[in-house]
N, C-alpha and C positions, 0 to 999 in steps of 0.2 A: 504494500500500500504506500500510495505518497504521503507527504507530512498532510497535515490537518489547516485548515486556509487560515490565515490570520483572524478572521472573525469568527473562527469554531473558538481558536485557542482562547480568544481575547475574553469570551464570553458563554465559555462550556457550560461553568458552573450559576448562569443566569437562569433568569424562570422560562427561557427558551431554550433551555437546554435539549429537552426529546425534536424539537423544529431543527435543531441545527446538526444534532446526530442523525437524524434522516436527513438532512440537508448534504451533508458531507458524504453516506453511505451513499445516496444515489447518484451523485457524482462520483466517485469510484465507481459505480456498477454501469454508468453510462459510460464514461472513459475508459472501461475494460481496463481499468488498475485492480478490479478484479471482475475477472473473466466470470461466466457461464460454468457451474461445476463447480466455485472455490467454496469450501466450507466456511461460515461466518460463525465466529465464536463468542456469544455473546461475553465472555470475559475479557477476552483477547481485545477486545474493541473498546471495552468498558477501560481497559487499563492503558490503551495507545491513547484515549481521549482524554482520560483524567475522570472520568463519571462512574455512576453505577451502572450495576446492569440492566437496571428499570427500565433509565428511557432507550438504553441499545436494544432490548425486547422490544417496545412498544415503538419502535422504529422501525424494525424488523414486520411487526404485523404490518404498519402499513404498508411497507416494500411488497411485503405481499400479498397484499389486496391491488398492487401496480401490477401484478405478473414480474416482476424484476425478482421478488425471494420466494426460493421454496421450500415450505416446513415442512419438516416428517418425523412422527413421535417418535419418539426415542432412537433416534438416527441424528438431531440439528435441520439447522436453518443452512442452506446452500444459493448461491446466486443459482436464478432459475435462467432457463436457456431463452435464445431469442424465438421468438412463434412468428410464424408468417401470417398466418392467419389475426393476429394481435396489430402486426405493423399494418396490413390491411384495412382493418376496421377503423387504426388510430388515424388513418390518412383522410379516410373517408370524414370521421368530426373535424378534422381541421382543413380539409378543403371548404366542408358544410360551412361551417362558422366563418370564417375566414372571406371566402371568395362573399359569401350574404352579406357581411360588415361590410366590405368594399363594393359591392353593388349598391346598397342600402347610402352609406355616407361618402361614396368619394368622392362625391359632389361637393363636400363640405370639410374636405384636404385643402390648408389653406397654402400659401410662400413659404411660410415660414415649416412651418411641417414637412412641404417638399424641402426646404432648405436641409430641415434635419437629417431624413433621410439621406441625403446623397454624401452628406458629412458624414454620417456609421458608413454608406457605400466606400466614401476615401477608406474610411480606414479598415474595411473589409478586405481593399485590395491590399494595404499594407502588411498585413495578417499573410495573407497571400503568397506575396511576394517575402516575406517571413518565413514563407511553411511554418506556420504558427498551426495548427490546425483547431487546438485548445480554443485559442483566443478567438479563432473566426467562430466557433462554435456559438461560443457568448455572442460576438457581436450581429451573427443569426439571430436567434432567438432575441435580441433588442430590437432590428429591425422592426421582427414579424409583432413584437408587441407595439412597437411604436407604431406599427401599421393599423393598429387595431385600437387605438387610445385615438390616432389623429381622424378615425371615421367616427368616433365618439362609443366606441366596444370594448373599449382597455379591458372591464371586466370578465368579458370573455375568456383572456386569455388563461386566466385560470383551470379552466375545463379542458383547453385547449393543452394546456402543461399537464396536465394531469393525465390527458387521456392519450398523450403521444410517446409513455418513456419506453417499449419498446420498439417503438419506430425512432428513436433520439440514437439508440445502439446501433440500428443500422446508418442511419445517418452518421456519425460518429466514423462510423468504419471506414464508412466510401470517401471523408474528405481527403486525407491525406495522397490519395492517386491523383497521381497525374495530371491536371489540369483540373480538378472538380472545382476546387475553388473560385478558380476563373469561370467558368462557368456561369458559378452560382451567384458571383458577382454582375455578372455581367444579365441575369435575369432580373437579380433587382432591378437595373439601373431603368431596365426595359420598362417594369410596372412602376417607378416613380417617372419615368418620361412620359407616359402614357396619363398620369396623371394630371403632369405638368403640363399637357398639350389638353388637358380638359377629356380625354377621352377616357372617361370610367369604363363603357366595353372593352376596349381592349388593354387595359389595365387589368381587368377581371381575367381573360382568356389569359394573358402573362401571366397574371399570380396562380390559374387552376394549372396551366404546363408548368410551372415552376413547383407546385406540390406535389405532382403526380414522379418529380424526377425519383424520388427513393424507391415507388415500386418497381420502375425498371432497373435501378441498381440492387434490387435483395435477391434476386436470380444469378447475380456474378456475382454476390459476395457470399451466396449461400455455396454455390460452386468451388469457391478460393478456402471460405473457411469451415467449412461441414460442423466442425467441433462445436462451433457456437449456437446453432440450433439447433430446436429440438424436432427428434426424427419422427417423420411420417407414420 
């Protein structure tokens, strides 16, 4: 596992404690710092963090009510495998949501919103051009929220986070190849242009091709990494 983020350490022992040890465990289990398979100890975790083992259990349940942890009595808790059928379903709420708020408000996407965006787009490329894959990760998901706050849906995004951490793993996998970033930069730039040109339809069409890209990459990443899901 890697170190623990400056705001686990700083604030372990706060009354957010159980939010921030889910907070850190599904970040590991998305950055496959632990893989599909690792057994999760609740002591082992309790004492890397500094906590009890209260909130590492009661973290642990919610990872698995994510499909991300899988419990088995008197065997432990293991990171659970990635499901196709999961990243599937998770695409489908976040295209739903997603592409509706942008039909719904991108009429009411203002300058300074498009300003915003294309500012996280610089530093997407940056990331990029980095092979940061981490960092592009975050400045993803900032986009797709600030895509969704500037149609007036921020709240959304919660459901939206919630309902996509098996498809976040595959995602996850595919940036670091070869050109994906660029890519994925380069779709943004499509659906805030489209914005900026007043044209909400094809802003919408950009941003539904732009979600759909993970289902055609889980067919080659299932291919490259077999281990990681779970078998048919």
């Amino acid at each position: 596992m890697s170190s623990p983020s400056p705001l686990l350490t700083a604030r372990v022992r706060g009354e957010n404690t159980r939010r921030l040890v889910h907070t850190w465990l599904r970040r590991q289990i998305i950055d496959l710092e632990l893989a599909p398979g690792a057994p999760l100890s609740e002591a082992e975790i309790g004492a890397r963090l500094g906590v009890s083992r209260t909130p590492v259990r009661e973290s642990l349940i919610l990872l698995a009510e994510e499909g991300l942890v899988e419990v088995f009595p008197q065997r432990g808790s293991f990171v659970g495998p990635i499901r196709y059928e999961d990243v599937v379903a998770a695409q489908f709420v976040r295209e739903a949501i997603e592409c509706s708020s942008l039909e719904l408000g991108g009429a009411n996407v203002g300058a300074g919103d498009v300003a915003e965006l294309r500012a996280l787009i610089v530093r997407q490329g940056e990331a990029d051009h980095d092979g940061d894959a981490s960092r592009f990760f975050d400045l993803d998901e900032e986009f797709h929220q600030l895509l969704l706050r500037a149609c007036g849906h921020e709240s959304a995004w919660r459901i939206v986070a919630s309902a996509k951490a098996q498809m976040d793993r595959a995602r996850r996998l595919s940036l670091p190849e070869g050109g994906k970033m660029t890519d994925l930069v380069a779709q943004h730039a499509a659906v805030v242009d489209a914005l900026a040109a007043g044209d909400v339809p094809a802003a919408v069409t950009q941003l539904r091709e732009h979600l759909r890209v993970v289902l055609q990459d889980i067919t080659h990443i299932q291919d490259e990494r077999p281990e990681l899901f779970a078998q048919a």
